[in-house]
N, C-alpha and C positions, 0 to 999 in steps of 0.2 A: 593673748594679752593677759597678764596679769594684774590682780586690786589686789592690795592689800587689805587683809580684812581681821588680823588681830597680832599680840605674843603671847607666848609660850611665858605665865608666871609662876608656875611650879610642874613636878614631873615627877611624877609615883612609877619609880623602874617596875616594882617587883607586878603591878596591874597593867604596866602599860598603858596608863592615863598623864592625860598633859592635861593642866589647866590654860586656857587660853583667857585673856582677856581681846573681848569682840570689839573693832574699830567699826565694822561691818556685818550688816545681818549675814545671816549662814544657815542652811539647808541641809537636811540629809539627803547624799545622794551624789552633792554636788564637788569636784575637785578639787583637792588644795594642794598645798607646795609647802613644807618647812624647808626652810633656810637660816644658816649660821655659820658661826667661824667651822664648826665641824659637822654640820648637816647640809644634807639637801636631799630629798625624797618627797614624790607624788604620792594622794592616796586619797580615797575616795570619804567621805563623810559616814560612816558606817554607824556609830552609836555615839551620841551625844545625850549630858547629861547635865541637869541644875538642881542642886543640894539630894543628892541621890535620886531622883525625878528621870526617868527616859521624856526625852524630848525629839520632835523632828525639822523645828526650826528656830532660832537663837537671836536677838535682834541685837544691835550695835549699844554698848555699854554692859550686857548682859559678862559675866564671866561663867565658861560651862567648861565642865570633864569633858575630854574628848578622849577617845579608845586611837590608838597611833599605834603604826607599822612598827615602828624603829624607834630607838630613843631619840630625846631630842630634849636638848637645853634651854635653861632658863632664859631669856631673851630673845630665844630664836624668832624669826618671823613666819608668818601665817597669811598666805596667798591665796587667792583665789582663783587660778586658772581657766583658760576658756574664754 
């Protein structure tokens, strides 16, 4: 099953950072899903951040840097798998 737990509001190619805004708390560790008109890939929570800050869990409203596999667009959605 999947929750939705945020999107994709900005996306720094050249670091491979997405900014997400969080509908849902979020943990490091734990699996997610982007989805979009031209994404879709799994990947695990590896390094999350707030205003240059390493963090290991994120609570619903927070917006954090997230380090991401593959690119992904502005909009995309942000799953929670499992």
């Amino acid at each position: 099953m999947e929750t939705p737990v945020g999107k994709v509001t900005h996306y720094f190619p050249k670091i491979g950072v997405a900014v997400v805004a969080l509908s849902d708390d979020l943990k490091q560790g734990e699996e997610i899903r982007f989805t979009g008109t031209l994404t879709d890939f799994k990947q695990k929570v590896i390094s999350m951040q707030i205003e240059h800050k390493t963090i290991a869990h994120a609570i619903r409203g927070q917006e954090i840097g997230l380090k991401v596999d593959r690119d992904v667009k502005v909009g995309d959605r942000v799953l929670k798998t499992g």
